[in-house]
N, C-alpha and C positions, 0 to 999 in steps of 0.2 A: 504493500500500500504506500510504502515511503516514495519507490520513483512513482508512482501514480502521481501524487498529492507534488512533486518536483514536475512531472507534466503539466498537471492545470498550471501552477505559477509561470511554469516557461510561457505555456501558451498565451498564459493570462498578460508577458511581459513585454512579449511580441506584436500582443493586439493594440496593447497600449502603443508601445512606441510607433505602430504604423499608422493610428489612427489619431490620437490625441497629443503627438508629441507638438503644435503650434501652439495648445494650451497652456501650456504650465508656467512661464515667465508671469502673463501677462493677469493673473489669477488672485497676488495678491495685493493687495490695498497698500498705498506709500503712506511712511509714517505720518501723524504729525496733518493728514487732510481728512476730514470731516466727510463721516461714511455716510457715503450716497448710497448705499445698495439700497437699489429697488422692492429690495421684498423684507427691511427692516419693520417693525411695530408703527403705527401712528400714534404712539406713545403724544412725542410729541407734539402732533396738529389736535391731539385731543382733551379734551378738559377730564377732571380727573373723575371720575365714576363719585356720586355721592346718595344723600336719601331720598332724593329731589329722583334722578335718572340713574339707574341701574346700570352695569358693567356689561348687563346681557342685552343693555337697549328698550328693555322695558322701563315703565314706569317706576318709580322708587316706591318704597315703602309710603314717604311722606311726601309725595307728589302732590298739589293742588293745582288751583285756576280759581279764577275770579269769577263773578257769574252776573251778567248786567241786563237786567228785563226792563222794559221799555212798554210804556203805554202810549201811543199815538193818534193825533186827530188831525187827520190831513186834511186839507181843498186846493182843487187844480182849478186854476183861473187861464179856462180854453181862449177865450178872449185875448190874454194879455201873456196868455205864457207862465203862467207865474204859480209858485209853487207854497204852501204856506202852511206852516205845522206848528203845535203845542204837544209836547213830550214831557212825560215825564220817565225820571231813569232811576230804579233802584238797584243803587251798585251794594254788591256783598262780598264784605275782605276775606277770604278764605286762605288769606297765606299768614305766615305766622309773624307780619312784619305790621307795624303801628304806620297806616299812611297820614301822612301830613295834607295833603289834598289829590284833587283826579286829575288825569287829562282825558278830554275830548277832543276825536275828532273835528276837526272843521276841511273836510277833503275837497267842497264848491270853492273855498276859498281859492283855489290854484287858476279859478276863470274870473278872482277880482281883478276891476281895475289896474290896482297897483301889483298883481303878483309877479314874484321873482321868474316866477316860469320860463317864461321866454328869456330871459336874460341869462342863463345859464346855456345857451347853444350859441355856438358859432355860426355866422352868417355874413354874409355878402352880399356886392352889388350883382347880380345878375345883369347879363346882356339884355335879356327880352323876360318880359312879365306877361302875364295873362290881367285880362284889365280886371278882373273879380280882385285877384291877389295883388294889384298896384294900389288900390282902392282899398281895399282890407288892411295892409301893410304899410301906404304912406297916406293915407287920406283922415282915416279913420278914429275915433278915440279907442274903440277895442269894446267888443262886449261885458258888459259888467254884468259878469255871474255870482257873485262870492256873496255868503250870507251875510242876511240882515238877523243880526243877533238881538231882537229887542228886550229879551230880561233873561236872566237866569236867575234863580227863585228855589227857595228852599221850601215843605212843605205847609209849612206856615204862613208861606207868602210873602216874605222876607228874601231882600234882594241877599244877592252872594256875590262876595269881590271875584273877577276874574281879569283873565288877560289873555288878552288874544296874541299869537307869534304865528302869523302869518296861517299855517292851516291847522293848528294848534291852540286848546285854548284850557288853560290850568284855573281849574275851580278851586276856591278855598272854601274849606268848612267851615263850618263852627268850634269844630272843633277835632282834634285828627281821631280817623279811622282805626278802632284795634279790630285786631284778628278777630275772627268770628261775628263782625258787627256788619249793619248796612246802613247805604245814607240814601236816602232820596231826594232829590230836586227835579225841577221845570225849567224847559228851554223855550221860549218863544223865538220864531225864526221866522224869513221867509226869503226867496234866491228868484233870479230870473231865468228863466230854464232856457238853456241853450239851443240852439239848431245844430243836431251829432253831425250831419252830413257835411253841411258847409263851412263849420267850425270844429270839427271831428269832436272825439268825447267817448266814455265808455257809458254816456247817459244824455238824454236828451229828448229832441223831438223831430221829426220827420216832416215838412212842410209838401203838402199835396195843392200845387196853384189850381190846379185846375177845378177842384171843387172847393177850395180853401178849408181844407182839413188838415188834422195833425196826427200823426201816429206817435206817444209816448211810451219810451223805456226810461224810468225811470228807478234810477239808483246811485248812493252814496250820496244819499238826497237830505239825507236826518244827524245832527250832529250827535257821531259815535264815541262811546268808551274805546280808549286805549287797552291793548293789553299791559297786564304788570304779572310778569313769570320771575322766575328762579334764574333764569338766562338773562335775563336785558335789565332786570327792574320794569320801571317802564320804557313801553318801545313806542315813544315820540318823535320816532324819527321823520321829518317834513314831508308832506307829498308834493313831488315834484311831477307826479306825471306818469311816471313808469312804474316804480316800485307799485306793489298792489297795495293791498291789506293784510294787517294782524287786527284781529277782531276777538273778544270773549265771546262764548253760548251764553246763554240765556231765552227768555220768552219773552215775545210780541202779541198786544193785541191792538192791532190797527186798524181803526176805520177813514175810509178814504171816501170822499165826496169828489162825482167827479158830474157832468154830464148827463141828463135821463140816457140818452141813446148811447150813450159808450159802452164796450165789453170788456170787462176790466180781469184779469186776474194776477196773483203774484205767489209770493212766498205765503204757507202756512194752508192752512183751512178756509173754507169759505163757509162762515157760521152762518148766515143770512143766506144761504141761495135759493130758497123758494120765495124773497123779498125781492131779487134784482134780476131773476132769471124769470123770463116770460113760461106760462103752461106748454107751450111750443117746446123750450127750451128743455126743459125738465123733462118732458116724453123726451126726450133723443139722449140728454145725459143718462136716464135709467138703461136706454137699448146699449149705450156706448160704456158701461159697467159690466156687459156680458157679451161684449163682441172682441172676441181676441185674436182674430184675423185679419180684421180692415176696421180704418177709423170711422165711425159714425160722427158727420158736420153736424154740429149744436146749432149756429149760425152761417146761414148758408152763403153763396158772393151774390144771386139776387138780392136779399134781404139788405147785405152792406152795401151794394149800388142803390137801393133805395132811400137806407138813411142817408149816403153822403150828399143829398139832394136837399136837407132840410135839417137844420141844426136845433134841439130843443133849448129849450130857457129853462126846464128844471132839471133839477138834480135830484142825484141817486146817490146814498151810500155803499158801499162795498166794506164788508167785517171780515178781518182775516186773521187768523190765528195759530200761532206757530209755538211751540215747545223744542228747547233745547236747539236751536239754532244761530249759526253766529251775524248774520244780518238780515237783510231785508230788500225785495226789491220788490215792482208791479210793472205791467204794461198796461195802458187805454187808450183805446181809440173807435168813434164809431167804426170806423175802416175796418174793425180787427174782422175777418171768417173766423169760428172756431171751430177746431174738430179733438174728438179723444178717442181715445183705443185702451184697453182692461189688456194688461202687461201680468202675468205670471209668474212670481220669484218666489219659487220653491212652497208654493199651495196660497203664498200671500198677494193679493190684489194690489197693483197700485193702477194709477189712470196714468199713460203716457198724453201730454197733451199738445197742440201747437194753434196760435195765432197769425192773422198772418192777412195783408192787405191784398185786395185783387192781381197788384202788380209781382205777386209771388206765385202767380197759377201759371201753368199744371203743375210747375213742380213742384211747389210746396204740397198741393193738395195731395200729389202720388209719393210722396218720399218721405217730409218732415216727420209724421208720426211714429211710420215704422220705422226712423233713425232714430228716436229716443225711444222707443222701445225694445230694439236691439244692443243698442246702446247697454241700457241699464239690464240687462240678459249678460250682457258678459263682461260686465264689471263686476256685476253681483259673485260672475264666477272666480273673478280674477280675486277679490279681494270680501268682500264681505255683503250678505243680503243689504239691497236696498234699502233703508229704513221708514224712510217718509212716502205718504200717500200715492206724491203725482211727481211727476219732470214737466215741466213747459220749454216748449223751443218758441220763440220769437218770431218773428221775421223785420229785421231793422237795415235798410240799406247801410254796410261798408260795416258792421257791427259782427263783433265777435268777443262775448263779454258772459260772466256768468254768475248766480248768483244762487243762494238756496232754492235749490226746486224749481226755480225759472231762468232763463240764459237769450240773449239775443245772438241772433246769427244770419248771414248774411248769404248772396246765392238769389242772384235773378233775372228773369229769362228778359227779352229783348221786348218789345213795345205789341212784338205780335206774338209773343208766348214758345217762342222759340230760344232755345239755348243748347251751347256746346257743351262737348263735355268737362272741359274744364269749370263748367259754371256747374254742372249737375254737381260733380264728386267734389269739389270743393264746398257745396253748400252740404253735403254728406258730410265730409270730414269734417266741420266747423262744428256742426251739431253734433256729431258723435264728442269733438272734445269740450266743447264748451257744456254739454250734459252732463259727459265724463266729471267735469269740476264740482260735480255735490258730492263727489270722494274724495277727492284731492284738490282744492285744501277746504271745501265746504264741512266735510264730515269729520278727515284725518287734517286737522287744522292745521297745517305749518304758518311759519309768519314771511308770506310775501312780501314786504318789505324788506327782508336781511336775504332771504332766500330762496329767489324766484325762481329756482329751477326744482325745488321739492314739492311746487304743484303744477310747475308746467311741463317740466321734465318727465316729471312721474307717470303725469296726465298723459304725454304724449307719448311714450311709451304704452300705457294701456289704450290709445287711441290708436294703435297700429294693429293689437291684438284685437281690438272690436271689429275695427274697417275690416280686415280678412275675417272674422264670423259674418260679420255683412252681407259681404260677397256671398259667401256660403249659402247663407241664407235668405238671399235675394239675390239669385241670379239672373234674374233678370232686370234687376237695376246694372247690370255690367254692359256694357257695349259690344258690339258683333269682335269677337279675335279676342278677345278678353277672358282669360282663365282664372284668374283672381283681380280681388281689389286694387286698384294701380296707390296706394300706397304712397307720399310725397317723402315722408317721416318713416322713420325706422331702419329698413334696411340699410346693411351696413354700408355699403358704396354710394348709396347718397351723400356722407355726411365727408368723406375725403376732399372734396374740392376746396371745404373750409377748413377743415383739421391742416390741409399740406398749403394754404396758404401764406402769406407773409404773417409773419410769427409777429411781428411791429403793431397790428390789428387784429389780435389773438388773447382773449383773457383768459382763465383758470375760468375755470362751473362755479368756481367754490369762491364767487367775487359778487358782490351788490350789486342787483342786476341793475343800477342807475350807472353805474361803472364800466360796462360791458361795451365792447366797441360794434359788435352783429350780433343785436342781441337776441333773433330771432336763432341764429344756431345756438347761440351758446347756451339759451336758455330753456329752448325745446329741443331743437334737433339734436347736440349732442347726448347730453345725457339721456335723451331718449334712445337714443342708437343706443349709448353704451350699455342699456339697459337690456336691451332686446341680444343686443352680444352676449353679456353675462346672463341671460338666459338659454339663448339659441345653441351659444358656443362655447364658454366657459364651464354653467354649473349642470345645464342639460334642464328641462321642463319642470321635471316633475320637484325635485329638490329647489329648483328658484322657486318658484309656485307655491310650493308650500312654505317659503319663506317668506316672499312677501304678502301671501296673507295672514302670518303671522306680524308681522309689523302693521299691516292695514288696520287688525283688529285690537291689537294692544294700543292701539292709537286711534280710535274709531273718537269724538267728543272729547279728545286730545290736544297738547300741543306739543309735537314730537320736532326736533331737532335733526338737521345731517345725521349728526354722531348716532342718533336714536336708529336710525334707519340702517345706518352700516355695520352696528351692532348687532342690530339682528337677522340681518341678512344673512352673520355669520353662525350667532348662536343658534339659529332653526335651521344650519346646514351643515355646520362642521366643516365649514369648508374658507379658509383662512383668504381673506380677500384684502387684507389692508394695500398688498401692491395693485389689485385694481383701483382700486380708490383714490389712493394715491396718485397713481399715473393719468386716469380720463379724468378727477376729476380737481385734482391740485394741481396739475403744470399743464400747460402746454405742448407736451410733448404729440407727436404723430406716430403710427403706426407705418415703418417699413420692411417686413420682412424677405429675405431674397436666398437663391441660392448661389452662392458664392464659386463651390468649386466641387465638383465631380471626380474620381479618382477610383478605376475598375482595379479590380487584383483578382492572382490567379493561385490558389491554394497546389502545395505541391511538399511531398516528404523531400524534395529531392534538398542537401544542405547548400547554405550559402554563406557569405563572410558576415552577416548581420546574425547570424543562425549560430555560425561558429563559435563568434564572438563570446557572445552572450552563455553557450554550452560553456566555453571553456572560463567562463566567469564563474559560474556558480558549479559548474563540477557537474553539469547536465550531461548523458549520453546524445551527440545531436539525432539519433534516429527519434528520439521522447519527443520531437518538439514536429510546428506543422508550421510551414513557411508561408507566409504571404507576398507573392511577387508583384509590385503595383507597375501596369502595363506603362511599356515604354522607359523602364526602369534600367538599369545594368545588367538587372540579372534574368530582365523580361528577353525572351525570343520569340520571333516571329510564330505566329499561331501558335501559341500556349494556349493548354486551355486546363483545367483545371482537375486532377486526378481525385478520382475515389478513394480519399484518405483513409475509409476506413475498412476499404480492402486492403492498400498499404502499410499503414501503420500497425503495426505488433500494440503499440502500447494504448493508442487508441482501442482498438480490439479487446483487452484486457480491461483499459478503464469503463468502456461499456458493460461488459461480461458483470461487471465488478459492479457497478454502480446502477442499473437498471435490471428489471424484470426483463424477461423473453419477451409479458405482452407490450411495455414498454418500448424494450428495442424492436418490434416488429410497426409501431406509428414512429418513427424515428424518418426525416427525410434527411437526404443528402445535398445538402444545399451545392450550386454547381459557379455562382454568380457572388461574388463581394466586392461590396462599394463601401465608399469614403466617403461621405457627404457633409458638404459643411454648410450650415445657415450663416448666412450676417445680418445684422440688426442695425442699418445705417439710421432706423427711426430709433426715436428713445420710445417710442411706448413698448413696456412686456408684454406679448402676450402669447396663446397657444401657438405652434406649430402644426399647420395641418398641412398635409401631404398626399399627391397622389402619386404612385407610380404604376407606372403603364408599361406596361410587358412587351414580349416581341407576338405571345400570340395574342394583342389585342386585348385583354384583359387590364383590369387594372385592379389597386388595392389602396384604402385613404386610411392615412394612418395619423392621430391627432398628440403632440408629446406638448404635454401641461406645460403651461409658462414657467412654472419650476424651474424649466430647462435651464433657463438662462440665470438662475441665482447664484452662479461659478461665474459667471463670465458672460458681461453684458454685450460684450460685441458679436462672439461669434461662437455655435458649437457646434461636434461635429458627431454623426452616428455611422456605426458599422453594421453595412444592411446584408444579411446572408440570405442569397433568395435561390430558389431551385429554378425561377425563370430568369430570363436577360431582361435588364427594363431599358428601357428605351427612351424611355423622358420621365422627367418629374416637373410635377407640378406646385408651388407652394397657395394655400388658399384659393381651389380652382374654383370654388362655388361665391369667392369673393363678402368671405364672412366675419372677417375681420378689421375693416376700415381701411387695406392696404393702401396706403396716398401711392403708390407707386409700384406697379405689377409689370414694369418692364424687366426687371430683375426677377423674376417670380418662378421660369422656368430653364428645363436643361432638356435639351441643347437651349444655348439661350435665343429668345425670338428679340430684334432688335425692333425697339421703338424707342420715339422720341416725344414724350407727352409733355403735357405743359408744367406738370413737376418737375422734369428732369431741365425744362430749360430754366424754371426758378431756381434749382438748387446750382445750377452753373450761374445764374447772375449773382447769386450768391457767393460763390465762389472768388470771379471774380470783381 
C-alpha cells in the first residue's frame, strides 16, 4: 500500500505542476495592504446585530414602530382645483425613547412658490424651446402648489407652536411624549392641485378641453407623520422630488366630498356604498363579487359620455376606511368607467379593480383588470397572501405611481383606439408593478427615502416573475411570434449596457437614490437583475423562494432595512452571500468572465525528464507515475494520442484492484481527452462559472463551478477537464445568464468581435 499511496502523491504532483503551476506566486496578499478579498464578512458595511434587528435579519426581541391614525374630512373644489382638509392625527410613542415633539410631512410643499426644487438641477440655455416650455420657464411666476397651513390645534382647540423647513414641519407639544403615550392634534390645510400632465407630478389632475372635465389622482395630499425607528430617529429627510416615502401604519377614516356625478374610489373600504352607488350600480358590483373570469363594468363608457355633457352643482360624500395601513390615496372623476373582477388567493376573495377614462379603450377595458389580478396571483405566491380586500389600477396619462390598494398607471391607444405594442405591454408592465407596490414597500415597509431600490428593486424583480405568469396565463394578450412575455427588466443581458458603461456615471445600489446618476437602472433595473441572477443562477428556485418569502413575511406591517433582507436571504438558505452583496450591490464593479487559454494533453506511461525528475526527487519508481504530455510540447510528437493507462500501468492496475469493488471498477470510464483550461476575470464582479462544452460528436455538457472559484485568486483559474470525448469548443455563459458586459472573450476557439465594450475599455486605455 506504501508505493500505492507514493503513486496518488506522484500523480497528484504532476497534475499540479501541469495544470496550476501560473497560480501560486500571484495567491498571496502583500503585506501591510488592506484585504480586498471578495468573499470577506460585511462585518464591516454592517451595523452590529442588537434587540431592535436580529443577526438572523429578523425582527429583534424589542423591535417596535410608531403607529399614526388619522381622521379626515376632505372637499374637492372641481371648479377651482383646489383641495381642502381638517385632520386630525393621533400619534402613539411605542418606542422606549421620551419624544420632545413630531415631524410632519409637508411633501405639496416641493410645488411652493418659493421651493428649492428646481434649484438643485443643472441647466442651460438651450438652442430652441418649444413655446409651452419658453412661456412656463421664462415668462411665468410658476405654479403655486405648497400648502396652506391654516392652524395646527391641539384637542382642546389650543393653537401648537410649529415651524415649517421647507416640506417639513416640527410640532411642539405641551408637553414631551413618553413611551407608551399618545398625543393628538388638528391640521387645517388646503393646496392648489396641480395639472400631473403639463406640470408632471406623482398626483394631480388631468384637464379634458374638450368637455372641460378633470380626471383626479390624488395623493400625498394630507400632511403626514414622519417615521421615528431605531435606525434614523426620525427620518426628516427633505423631499426633493425623487426620494419617495417613509410612512408609519396606522388607521384612516376618511370622508371625501366631491361632485354628485363623480366615481370616486381609493385606499380602504367603502362604508357608504349603497349611499353613493346608484341601484344600477350595486346589481353589477354583486354579479362582479362572483365572476372570476372577466370583469363585470359597474359604470359603463355610455353612461361617462353622458355625464361628461352636464356637470352637477351637488355633492356626494364618499366614506373610506382602512386598518393598518401606511397612507392614503383616491381617484375622481365623472370621466372614470368602472369595472371589477373577484380575484382568488388561496379560498380568500379580494375584488381586482380599474378606472379609467374613455381615452383608455379597448385596452384598458380588455387588459387593466386581468393585470391586477394576475398580478396579485403571483405575488401572493412569491411572497405572502394578499391581505386587503381590493387593488385598483388607475388610468392617468404619463402616470406610474402607487399607493395602498390603488396605483395610477399609464398606456394609451391613439385618438382612434389603436395602439402598438409597445403601448399595450408597457401599460401591462406599469400595472403589474405599480400593483406589485402594496408589497413592496406598501405592506413590507422599507423607507424610500434612504433606500429606493428595496421597493423598486424588489418590486421589479417580482414584476419580471409576474409579466412571464402573465404571459402564461394570457396568451393571448402576446402578439403573433411571441412565446413568452417580452420582459424590458430582468433578464440578465438587458442590464450590461449600463453595468459596462462609463464607470464616471455609475453609482453603488447601496446610494440615496437623490444621489444616483440613471436612476432608473440603478434603482430598478439592477438590482432587479441581480435578483432574478441570485435566483435563476446562483441559489436555484426553490431555496431563493423560500427565502424571500421568509423575509417578505417577517416583515409583512414592518420596517425592514438592507441589512434585514441580506440577512435572511442567508439564514433561510444556508447559503453565504455577503460577496454577492457586496459586489452588485456596494461597488461598481461589472461582470466579465472569459476564456483565456486552452491547452490539450496527451496521457502516456511512456517517462520523460519532468517525470524523471520528480521520480528521482522523492525516490519514486518512474513506471508508478502517469505522464501528461501538453501538445506541441518537447516531448509532444506528431499524432500522439493518448494510451490506455490502465492497461499499461502495473500500478495503476493494483491501485484499482486495491481501492474499488469489481462492481465499481466495471462503471469506471477511461477518459481519452485532457484539457487545461483557464478562466480570466478582467470584470471585478464574482461570480458563477458556467460552461459549455461541445464534443466532436455534436453533443454537448454545461457544467456551472460556484463563485467560490475565484476566493484563491481573483484574476484567473484554471481546471483539468478529463473527458472520454474531444471537445471542440467551449462556451462561457452561453445562455447569457450572468450580466456578461463583454462575450467576445466568452469562447474557444475564440470568435473575434468588436462590440462597443471593447472599444470603451480601449478609450480607456488609452
Amino acid at each position: 500500500m506504501n508505493n500505492l499511496k507514493y503513486f496518488v502523491l506522484s500523480a497528484l504532483f504532476v497534475t499540479v505542476g501541469v495544470f496550476a503551476q501560473q497560480d501560486q506566486e500571484k495567491k498571496e496578499p502583500q503585506q501591510g495592504h488592506k484585504n480586498e478579498n471578495k468573499f470577506k464578512q460585511l462585518y464591516e458595511e454592517f451595523s452590529t446585530p442588537n434587540m431592535y434587528r436580529a443577526a438572523s435579519g429578523a425582527p429583534g426581541s424589542a423591535y417596535y414602530q410608531q403607529q399614526a391614525d388619522y381622521k379626515m374630512d376632505l372637499v374637492l373644489d372641481d371648479v377651482n382645483a383646489k383641495l381642502s382638509g381638517f385632520e386630525t392625527i393621533t400619534y402613539t410613542n411605542n418606542s422606549p425613547d421620551v419624544l420632545s415633539y413630531l415631524w410632519v410631512q409637508l411633501d405639496q410643499n416641493m410645488r411652493a412658490r418659493d421651493s428649492k426644487t428646481p434649484l438643485i438641477e443643472g441647466s442651460g440655455v438651450s438652442p430652441v424651446a418649444q413655446i409651452g416650455s419658453y412661456a412656463n420657464d421664462y415668462m411665468g411666476e410658476g405654479f403655486d402648489g405648497g400648502f396652506n397651513i391654516e392652524e395646527v390645534k391641539d384637542t382642546n382647540g389650543k393653537p401648537l407652536q410649529h415651524m415649517i423647513n421647507r416640506t417639513m414641519m416640527r410640532v411642539e407639544m405641551p408637553k414631551p411624549l413618553a413611551s407608551g403615550e399618545q398625543f393628538s392634534f388638528s391640521i387645517k390645510w388646503w393646496y392648489n392641485i396641480n395639472d400631473h400632465v403639463n406640470g408632471r407630478g406623482r398626483s394631480g389632475y388631468e384637464y379634458f378641453k374638450e368637455d372641460d372635465n378633470r380626471a383626479y389622482v390624488i395623493a400625498q395630499f394630507y400632511p403626514r407623520m414622519a417615521v421615528y425607528n431605531d435606525v434614523e430617529g426620525w427620518q426628516n429627510s427633505q423631499f426633493w422630488g425623487r426620494d419617495e416615502f417613509a410612512l408609519p401604519f396606522g388607521d384612516f377614516d376618511v370622508n371625501i366630498t366631491v361632485p354628485a356625478d363623480h366615481i370616486l374610489d381609493g385606499t380602504g373600504v367603502l362604508t357608504n356604498r349603497k349611499e353613493v352607488y346608484s341601484k344600477t350600480m350595486m346589481k353589477r358590483y354583486e354579479e362582479a363579487k362572483k365572476s372570476f373570469k372577466e370583469p363585470v363594468v359597474i359604470v359603463t363608457q355610455d353612461e361617462v359620455i353622458a355625464a361628461e355633457k352636464t356637470k352637477s352643482t351637488k355633492t356626494k360624500t364618499w366614506k373610506l376606511s382602512a386598518k393598518n395601513v401606511r397612507d392614503f390615496g383616491f381617484a375622481t372623476s365623472r370621466r372614470f368607467i368602472l369595472d371589477m373582477m373577484a380575484v382568488d388567493i388561496n379560498g380568500s376573495t379580494k375584488m381586482a379593480v380599474s378606472m379609467y377614462p374613455k381615452e383608455g379603450n379597448p385596452l384598458w377595458e380588455q387588459w387593466s383588470t386581468k393585470a391586477v389580478a394576475s398580478t396579485l396571483k403571483s405575488y401572493s405566491r412569491m411572497t405572502f397572501d394578499y391581505p386587503y380586500h381590493k387593488a385598483i389600477s388607475v388610468h392617468a396619462k404619463n402616470q406610474g405611481m402607487e399607493y395602498p390598494m390603488i396605483c395610477w398607471n399609464y398606456g394609451r391607444p391613439d385618438a382612434e383606439g389603436k395602439y402598438s405594442d409597445r403601448t399595450k405591454f408597457g401599460m401591462m408592465s406599469v400595472i403589474i408593478h405599480e400593483v406589485g407596490h402594496n408589497f413592496f414597500p406598501m405592506i413590507v415597509n422599507s423607507d424610500e427615502r434612504q433606500w429606493t431600490w428595496m421597493d423598486e428593486g424588489l418590486n421589479t424583480f417580482v414584476q419580471y416573475v409576474a409579466e412571464q405568469d402573465f404571459g402564461k396565463w394570457y396568451p393571448d394578450a402576446l402578439s403573433p411570434g411571441q412565446s413568452a412575455y417580452p420582459s424590458r427588466r430582468g433578464p440578465a443581458a438587458n442590464i450590461t449596457r449600463y453595468m459596462g458603461g462609463d464607470q464616471n456615471y455609475i453609482a453603488p445600489i447601496m446610494t440615496k437614490g437623490l444621489n444616483t446618476y440613471q436612476f432608473g437602472n440603478n434603482a430598478y433595473g439592477k438590482p432587479g437583475t441581480a435578483l432574478n441572477i441570485l435566483r435563476e443562477t446562483v441559489m436555484g428556485e426553490e431555496l431563493f423562494d423560500y427565502a424571500f418569502r421568509e423575509y417578505s413575511k417577517r416583515w409583512m406591517f414592518k420596517h425592514p432595512t438592507p441589512e434585514d433582507f441580506f440577512r435572511t436571504m442567508e439564514d433561510a438558505s444556508a447559503v453565504d452571500l455577503d460577496w454577492f452583496w457586496r459586489g452588485w450591490f456596494y461597488t461598481t464593479d461589472y461582470v466579465d468572465i472569459g476564456v483565456k487559454e486552452v491547452k490539450k494533453f496527451y496521457v502516456t506511461t511512456k517517462p520523460n525528464k519532468i517525470g524523471a525528475n520528480m521520480a528521482k526527487r522523492y525516490g519514486i519508481d518512474e513506471k508508478d507515475l502517469v505522464y501528461f504530455v501538453e501538445e506541441g510540447s518537447d516531448e509532444y510528437t506528431e499524432g500522439m494520442t493518448s494510451e490506455n493507462v490502465s492497461e499499461k500501468s502495473t500500478s495503476l492496475k493494483e491501485y484499482l484492484m486495491d481501492n474499488f469493488s469489481a462492481a465499481e471498477r466495471a462503471t469506471m470510464k477511461e477518459p481519452k481527452y485532457f484539457y487545461s483550461v483557464t478562466f480570466n476575470k478582467p470584470g471585478g464582479l464574482v461570480m458563477p462559472i458556467i460552461v459549455e462544452y461541445t464534443y466532436a460528436d455534436g453533443t454537448s455538457k454545461t457544467e456551472t463551478y460556484p463563485a467560490q472559484i475565484w476566493r484563491l485568486n481573483d484574476k484567473e483559474v484554471s481546471k483539468a477537464i478529463a473527458s472520454a470525448k474531444e471537445i471542440v469548443s467551449i462556451t462561457v455563459d452561453p445562455k447569457l445568464e450572468t450580466a456578461d458586459v463583454d462575450t467576445s472573450n466568452n469562447s474557444w476557439p475564440r470568435e473575434v468581435k468588436q462590440g462597443e465594450f471593447d472599444e470603451f475599455k480601449n478609450k480607456v486605455k488609452n
